[in-house]
Each structure stands twice: as structure tokens, then as C-alpha cells.
C-alpha positions in Angstrom: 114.1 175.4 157.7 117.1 175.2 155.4 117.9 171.3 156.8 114.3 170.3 156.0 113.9 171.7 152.6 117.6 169.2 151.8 116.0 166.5 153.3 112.7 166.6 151.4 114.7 167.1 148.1 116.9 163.9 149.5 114.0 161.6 149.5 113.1 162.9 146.5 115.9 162.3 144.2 115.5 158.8 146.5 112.1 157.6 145.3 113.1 159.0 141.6 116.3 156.6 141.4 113.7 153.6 142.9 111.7 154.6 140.2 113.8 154.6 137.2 115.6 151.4 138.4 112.2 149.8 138.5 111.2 150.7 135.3 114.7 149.9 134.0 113.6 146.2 135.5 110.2 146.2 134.0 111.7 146.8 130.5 114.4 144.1 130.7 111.8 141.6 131.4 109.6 142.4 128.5 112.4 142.0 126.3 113.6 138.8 128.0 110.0 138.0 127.1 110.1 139.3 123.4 113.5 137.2 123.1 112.2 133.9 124.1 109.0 134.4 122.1 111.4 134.9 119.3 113.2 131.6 120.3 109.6 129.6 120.6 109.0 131.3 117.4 111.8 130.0 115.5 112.1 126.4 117.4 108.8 126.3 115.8 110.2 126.7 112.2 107.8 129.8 111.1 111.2 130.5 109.2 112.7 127.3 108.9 114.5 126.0 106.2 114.7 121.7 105.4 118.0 120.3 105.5 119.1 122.4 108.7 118.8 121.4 112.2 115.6 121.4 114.1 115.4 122.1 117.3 112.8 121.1 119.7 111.6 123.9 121.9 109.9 121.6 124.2 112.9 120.2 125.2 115.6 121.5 123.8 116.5 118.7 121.9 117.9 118.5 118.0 116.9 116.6 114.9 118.9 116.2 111.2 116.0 117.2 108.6 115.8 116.3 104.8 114.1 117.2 101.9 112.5 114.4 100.1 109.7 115.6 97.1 107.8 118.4 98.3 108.1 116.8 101.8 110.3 117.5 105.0 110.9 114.3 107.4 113.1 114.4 110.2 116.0 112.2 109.7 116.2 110.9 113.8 113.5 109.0 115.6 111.2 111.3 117.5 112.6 111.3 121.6 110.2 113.6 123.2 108.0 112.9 126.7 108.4 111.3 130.0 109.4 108.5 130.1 106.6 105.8 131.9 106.7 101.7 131.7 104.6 99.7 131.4 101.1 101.9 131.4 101.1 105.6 130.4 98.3 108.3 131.7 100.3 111.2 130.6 99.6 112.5 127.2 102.9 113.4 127.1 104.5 111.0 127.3 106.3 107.8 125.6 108.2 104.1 126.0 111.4 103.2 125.9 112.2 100.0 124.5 112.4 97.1 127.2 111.3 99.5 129.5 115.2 100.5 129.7 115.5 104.8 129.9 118.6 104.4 128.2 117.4 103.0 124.7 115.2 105.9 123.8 118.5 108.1 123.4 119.7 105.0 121.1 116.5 104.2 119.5 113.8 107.3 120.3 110.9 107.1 121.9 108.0 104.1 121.5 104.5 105.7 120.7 100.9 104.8 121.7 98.9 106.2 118.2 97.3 108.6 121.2 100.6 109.4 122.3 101.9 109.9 118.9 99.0 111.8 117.6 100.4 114.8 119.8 103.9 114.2 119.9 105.6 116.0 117.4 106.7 119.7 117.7 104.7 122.5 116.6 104.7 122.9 113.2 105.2 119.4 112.3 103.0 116.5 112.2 102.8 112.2 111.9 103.4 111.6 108.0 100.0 110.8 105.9 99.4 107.7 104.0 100.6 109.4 100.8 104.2 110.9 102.7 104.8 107.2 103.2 103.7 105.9 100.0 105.6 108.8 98.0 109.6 107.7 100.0 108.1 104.5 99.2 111.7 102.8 97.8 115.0 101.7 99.0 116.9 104.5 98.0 114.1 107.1 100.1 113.8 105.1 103.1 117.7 105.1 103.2 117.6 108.7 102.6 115.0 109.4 105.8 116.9 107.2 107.6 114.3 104.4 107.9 115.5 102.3 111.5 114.6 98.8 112.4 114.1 99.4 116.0 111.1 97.2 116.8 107.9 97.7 118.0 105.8 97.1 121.8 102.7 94.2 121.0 102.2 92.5 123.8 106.2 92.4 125.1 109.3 94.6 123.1 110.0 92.4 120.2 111.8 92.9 116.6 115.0 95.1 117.4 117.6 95.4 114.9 114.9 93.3 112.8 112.1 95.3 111.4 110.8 99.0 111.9 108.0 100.0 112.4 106.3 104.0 111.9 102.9 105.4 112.6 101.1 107.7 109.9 98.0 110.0 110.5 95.4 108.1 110.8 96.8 105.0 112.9 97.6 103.0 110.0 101.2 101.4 110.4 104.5 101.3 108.1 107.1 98.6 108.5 109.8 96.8 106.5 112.6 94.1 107.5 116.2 95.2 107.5 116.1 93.1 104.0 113.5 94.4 102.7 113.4 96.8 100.2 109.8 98.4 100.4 107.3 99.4 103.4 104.3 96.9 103.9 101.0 98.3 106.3 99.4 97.5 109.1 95.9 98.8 108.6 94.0 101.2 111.2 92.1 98.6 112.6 95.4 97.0 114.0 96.6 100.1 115.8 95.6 98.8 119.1 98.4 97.7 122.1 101.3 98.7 119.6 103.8 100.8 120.7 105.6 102.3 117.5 108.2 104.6 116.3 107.8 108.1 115.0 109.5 110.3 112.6 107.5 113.5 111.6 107.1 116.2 108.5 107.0 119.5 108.7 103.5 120.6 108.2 102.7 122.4 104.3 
């Protein structure tokens, strides 16, 4: 009798040791869970501050920032999606210059307006017509880091030549390496280009 009464009070310190080590489990997941909420949260830039590094939570990836008026552009091309040639299905997605992997780390990525419509990070967003027109001079577009890395119409062309930037609304912004201001494309010539992004943190 006395054996049994030890072996019932055996299994049940055993199932109240399973039990605490499982709940001890339970609550290290929630807070793995709280901490990489807290990470989206501030890959996001609810608390972000312009002029410090972004970082993409998509992907991990990192972008200089500036301040420039009351606006927030990212000073690097945007380099976020898969990668496809030639025809893209995945909204996701984006080109690489001569269809070569390599050149978005040099150049970022090449944007359909659909791709680019849904390729920046959460929280930022393609510049409007009036972000453009506002960095509108030499000394703004050198400060956002304007690039000349071409554009996709028809075949890759332009490199090292011209840049060209999406806004909002599909409407393009591009300037020569000489030049000092942006000239536009307008909306209705959005189709079959592949162009550059740079975004601003949304107001």
C-alpha cells in the first residue's frame, strides 16, 4: 500500500513538471511573437525618425533616408521583389536591368507602374506630382540622390545617361546626367516602361 501511494505521488509531480515546462514553452513563444511584432512595428517606421536608416522588414534590406521640406525620400533606389525577365505575373516582383540579377544591387530594381504602385514598404509610398516638383532643382535632386540608371521601353536603354522615377499617378520624372531640372512623361505614356523608384515616407 505504502509503494502505491509513492508511485501515484511520482507521476504526479511527473505530469506537474510536463506541465509547467509546457507552459514555460507557451510563454516564450508569445513573447517571441510580441518581439517580432515590435520589430515589424518599427521596420515600419511608426517611430521613425528621417535622416536614419530604414530598414525594410520585407526583406531585411537597408536604405539612407533624407529630409528635404516637409518630405522624407529614400536616398537609394528601391531593390525589393523577385526578380523575373522578361514578363512578370508576380505583383511582387521587379526587373533588373538587362535582365542581368546582378545590376539591381548596383542600380535597384526596374518597376512596372503596377509593380511599383505596391512596392514600397509599409508606411511609405511612390512620390506625388508635387514631392517631385517641390526637389525640383539641381542642388535637391543631388541631395535625394537622383541616379541616371535608365529605363525598360521596348529593350534596357539610357544607362549612365538619363533617369528615370515613377510618381503616384503613373506620370514619369526624368532628367539627363547634364541636366539640371526633371522634365515628365505624362500618365498616358506609362505603358511598357520599366522605371526606377525611390519612395517618401507617407505624412
Amino acid at each position: 500500500m505504502k509503494l502505491k501511494k509513492i508511485f501515484f505521488i511520482f507521476i504526479f509531480l511527473l505530469l506537474f513538471s510536463f506541465l509547467i515546462i509546457k507552459n514555460t514553452f507557451a510563454a516564450d513563444k508569445i513573447m517571441d511573437g510580441i518581439s517580432d511584432t515590435t520589430e515589424n512595428i518599427y521596420s515600419s517606421n511608426s517611430t521613425f525618425t528621417c535622416g536614419s536608416t530604414l530598414t525594410d522588414s520585407r526583406d531585411k534590406k537597408t536604405y539612407a533616408t533624407i529630409q528635404v521640406g516637409n518630405t522624407c525620400w529614400l536616398k537609394s533606389n528601391l531593390n525589393y521583389g523577385t526578380t523575373c525577365n522578361y514578363e512578370c505575373f508576380i505583383k511582387a516582383s521587379k526587373y533588373c536591368y538587362g535582365n542581368t540579377d546582378s545590376n539591381c544591387n548596383v542600380y535597384g530594381g526596374l518597376y512596372d507602374y503596377e509593380q511599383a504602385k505596391s512596392a514600397c514598404p509599409t508606411g511609405w509610398s511612390l512620390p506625388t506630382d508635387d514631392d517631385w516638383n517641390v526637389i525640383n532643382t539641381k542642388d535637391n535632386l543631388n541631395r535625394i540622390n537622383f541616379q541616371h540608371f535608365g529605363e525598360y521601353l521596348s529593350n534596357y536603354q539610357q544607362l549612365n545617361t538619363y533617369g528615370f522615377y515613377w510618381s503616384n499617378i503613373g506620370t514619369n520624372y526624368y532628367k539627363g546626367i547634364s541636366d539640371s531640372n526633371l522634365a515628365t512623361h505624362s500618365v498616358s505614356m506609362k505603358e511598357g516602361r520599366r522605371l526606377s523608384v525611390k519612395c517618401v515616407k507617407n505624412k
